[in-house]
ZAZA-539873 format. One record per atom (N, C-alpha, C): residue in one letter; atom name; x, y, z; chain. Coordinates in nm, 3 decimals. Last residue first. Layout:
# ZAZA-539873
A, CA, X, Y, Z, A
...
//
This chain:
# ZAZA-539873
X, N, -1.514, 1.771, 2.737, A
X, CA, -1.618, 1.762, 2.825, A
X, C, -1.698, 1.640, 2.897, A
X, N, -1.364, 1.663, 2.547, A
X, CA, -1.258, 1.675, 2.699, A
X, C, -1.391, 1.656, 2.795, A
X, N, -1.481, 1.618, 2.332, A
X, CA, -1.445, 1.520, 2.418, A
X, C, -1.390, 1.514, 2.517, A
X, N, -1.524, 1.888, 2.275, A
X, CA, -1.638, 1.804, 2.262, A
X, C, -1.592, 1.640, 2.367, A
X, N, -1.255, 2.008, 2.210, A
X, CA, -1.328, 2.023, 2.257, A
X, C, -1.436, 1.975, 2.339, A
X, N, -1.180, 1.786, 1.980, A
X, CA, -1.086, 1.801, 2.078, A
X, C, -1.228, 1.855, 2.183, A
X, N, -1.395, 1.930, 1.785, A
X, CA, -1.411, 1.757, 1.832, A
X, C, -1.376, 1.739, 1.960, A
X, N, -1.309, 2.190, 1.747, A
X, CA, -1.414, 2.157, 1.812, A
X, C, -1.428, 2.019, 1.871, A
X, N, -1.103, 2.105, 1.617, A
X, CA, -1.031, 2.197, 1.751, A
X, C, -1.161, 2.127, 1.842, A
X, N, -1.166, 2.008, 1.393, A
X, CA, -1.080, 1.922, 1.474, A
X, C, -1.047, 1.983, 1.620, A
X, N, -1.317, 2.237, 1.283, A
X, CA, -1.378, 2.082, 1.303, A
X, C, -1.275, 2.049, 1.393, A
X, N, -1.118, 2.391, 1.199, A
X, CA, -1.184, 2.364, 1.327, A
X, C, -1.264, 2.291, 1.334, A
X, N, -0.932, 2.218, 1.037, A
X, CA, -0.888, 2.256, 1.182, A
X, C, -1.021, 2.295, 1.303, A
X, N, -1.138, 2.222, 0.848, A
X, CA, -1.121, 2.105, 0.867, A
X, C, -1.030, 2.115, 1.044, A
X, N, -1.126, 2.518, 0.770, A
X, CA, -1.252, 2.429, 0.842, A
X, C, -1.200, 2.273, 0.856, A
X, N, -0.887, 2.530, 0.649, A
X, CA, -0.877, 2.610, 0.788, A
X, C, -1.027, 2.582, 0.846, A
X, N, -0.885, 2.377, 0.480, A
X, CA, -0.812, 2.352, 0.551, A
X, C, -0.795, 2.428, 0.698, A
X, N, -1.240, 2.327, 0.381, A
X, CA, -1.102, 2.410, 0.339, A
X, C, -0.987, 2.336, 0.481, A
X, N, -1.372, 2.006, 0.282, A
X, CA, -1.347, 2.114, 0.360, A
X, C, -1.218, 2.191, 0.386, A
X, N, -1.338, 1.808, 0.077, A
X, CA, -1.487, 1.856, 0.108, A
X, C, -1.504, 1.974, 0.162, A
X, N, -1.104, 1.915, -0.200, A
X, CA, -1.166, 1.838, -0.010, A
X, C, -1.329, 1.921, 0.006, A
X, N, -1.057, 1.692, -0.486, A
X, CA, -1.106, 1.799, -0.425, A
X, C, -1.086, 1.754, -0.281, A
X, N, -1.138, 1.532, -0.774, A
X, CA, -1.067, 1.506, -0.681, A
X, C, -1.099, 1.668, -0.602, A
X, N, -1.492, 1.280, -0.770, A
X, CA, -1.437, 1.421, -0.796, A
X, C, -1.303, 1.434, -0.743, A
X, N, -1.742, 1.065, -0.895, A
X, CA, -1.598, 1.093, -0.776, A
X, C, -1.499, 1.187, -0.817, A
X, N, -2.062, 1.011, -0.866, A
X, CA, -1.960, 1.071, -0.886, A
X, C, -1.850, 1.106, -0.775, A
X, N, -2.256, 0.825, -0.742, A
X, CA, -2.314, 0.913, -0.875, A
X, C, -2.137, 0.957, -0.953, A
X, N, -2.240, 0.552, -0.553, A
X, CA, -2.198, 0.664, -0.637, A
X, C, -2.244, 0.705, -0.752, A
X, N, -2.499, 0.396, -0.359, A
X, CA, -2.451, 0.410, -0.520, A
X, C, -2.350, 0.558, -0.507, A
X, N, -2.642, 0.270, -0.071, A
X, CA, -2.584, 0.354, -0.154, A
X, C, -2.530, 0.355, -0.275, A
X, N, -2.678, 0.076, 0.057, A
X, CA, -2.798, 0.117, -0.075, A
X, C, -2.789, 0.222, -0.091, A
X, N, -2.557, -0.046, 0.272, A
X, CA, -2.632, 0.044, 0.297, A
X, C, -2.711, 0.106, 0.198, A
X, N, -2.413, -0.267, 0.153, A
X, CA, -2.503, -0.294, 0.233, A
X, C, -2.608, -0.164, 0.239, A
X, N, -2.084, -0.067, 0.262, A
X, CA, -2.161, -0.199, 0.193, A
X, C, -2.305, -0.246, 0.255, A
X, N, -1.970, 0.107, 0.332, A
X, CA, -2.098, 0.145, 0.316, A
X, C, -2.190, 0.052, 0.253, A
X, N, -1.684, 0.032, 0.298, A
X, CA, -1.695, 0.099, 0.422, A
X, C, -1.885, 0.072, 0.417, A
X, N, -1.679, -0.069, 0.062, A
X, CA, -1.643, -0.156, 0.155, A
X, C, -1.670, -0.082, 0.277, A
X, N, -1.706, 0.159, -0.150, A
X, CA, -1.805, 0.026, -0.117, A
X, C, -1.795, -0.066, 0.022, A
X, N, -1.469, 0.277, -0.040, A
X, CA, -1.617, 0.329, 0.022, A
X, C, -1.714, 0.214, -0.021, A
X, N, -1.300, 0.153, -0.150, A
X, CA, -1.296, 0.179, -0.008, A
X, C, -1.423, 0.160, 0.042, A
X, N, -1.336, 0.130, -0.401, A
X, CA, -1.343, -0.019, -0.332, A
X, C, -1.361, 0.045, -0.184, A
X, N, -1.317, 0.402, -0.464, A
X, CA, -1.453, 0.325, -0.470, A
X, C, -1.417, 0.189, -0.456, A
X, N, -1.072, 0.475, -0.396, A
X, CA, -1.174, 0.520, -0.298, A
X, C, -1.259, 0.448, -0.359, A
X, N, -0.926, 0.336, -0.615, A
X, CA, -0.938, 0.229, -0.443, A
X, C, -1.018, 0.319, -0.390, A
X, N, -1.006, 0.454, -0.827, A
X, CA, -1.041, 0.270, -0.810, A
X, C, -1.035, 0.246, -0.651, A
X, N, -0.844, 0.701, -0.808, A
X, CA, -1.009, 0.691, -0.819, A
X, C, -1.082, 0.534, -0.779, A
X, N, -0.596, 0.620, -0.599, A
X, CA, -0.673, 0.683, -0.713, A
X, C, -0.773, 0.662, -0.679, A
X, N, -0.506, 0.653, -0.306, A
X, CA, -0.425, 0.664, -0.463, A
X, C, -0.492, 0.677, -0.547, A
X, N, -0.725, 0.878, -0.100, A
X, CA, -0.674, 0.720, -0.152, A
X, C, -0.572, 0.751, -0.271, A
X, N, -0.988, 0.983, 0.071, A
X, CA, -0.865, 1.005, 0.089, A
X, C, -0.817, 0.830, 0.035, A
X, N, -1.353, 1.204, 0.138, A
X, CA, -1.248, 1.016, 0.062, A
X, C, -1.076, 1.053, 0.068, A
X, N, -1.607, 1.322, 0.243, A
X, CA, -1.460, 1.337, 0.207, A
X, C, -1.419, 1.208, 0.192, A
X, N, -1.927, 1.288, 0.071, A
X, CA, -1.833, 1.260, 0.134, A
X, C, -1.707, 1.263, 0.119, A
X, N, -2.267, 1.464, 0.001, A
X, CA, -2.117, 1.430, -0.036, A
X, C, -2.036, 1.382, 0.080, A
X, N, -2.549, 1.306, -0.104, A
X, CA, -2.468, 1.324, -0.002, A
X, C, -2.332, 1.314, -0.007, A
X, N, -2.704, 1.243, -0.289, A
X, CA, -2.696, 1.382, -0.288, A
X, C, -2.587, 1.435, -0.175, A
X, N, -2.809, 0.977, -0.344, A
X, CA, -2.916, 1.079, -0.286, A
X, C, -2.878, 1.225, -0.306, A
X, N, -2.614, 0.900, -0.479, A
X, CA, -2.676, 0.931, -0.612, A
X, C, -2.845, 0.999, -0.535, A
X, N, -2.287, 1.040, -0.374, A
X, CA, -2.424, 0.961, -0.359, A
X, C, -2.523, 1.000, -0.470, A
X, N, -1.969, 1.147, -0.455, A
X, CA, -2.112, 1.255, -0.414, A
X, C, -2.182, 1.100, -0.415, A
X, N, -1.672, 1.252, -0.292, A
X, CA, -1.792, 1.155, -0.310, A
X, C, -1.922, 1.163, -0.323, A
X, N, -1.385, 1.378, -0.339, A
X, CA, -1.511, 1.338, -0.281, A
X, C, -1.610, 1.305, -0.356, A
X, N, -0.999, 1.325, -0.202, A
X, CA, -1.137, 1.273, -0.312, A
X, C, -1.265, 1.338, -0.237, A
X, N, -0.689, 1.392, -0.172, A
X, CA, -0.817, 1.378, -0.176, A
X, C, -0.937, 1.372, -0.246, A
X, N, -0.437, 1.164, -0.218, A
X, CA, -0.497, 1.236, -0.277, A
X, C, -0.653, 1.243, -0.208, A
X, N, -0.115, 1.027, -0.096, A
X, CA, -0.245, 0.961, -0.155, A
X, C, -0.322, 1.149, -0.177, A
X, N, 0.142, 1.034, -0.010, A
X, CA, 0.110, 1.050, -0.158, A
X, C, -0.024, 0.999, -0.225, A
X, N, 0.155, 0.998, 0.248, A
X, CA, 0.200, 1.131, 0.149, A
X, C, 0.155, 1.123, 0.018, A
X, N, 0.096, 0.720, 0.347, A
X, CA, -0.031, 0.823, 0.337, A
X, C, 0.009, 0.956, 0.229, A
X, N, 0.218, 0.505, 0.072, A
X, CA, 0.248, 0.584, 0.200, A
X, C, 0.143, 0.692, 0.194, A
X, N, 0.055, 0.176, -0.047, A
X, CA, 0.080, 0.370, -0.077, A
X, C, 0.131, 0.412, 0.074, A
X, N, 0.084, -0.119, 0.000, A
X, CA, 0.000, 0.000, 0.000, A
X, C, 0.088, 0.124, 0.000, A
//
């Protein structure tokens, strides 16, 4: 497998409408991923885009907040 440095972000749109962040070497292993993560659940990809779901300075605070959220 790939060293995390050189994998790529992805996202994921659902054919309801629901996007998801993805992180992989290409396009083929986020859709083995995510089949394998969501198997079962009657989901479909519509489309796999490369991109982040969230800027880098929302993805920190997402992460400040989490930190946050669990001290309590």
């Amino acid at each position: 497998m790939k060293d995390r440095k050189e994998t790529i972000d992805f996202i994921v749109t659902t054919t309801n409408g629901t996007r998801w962040g993805a992180t992989g070497a290409s396009f083929a292993q986020v859709r083995r991923e995510f089949f394998g993560k969501h198997f079962g659940s009657g989901m479909e990809i519509e489309s796999i885009t490369r991109g982040k779901l969230f800027t880098d300075e929302e993805s920190e605070q997402l992460r400040k907040e989490k930190i946050e959220e669990s001290i309590r």
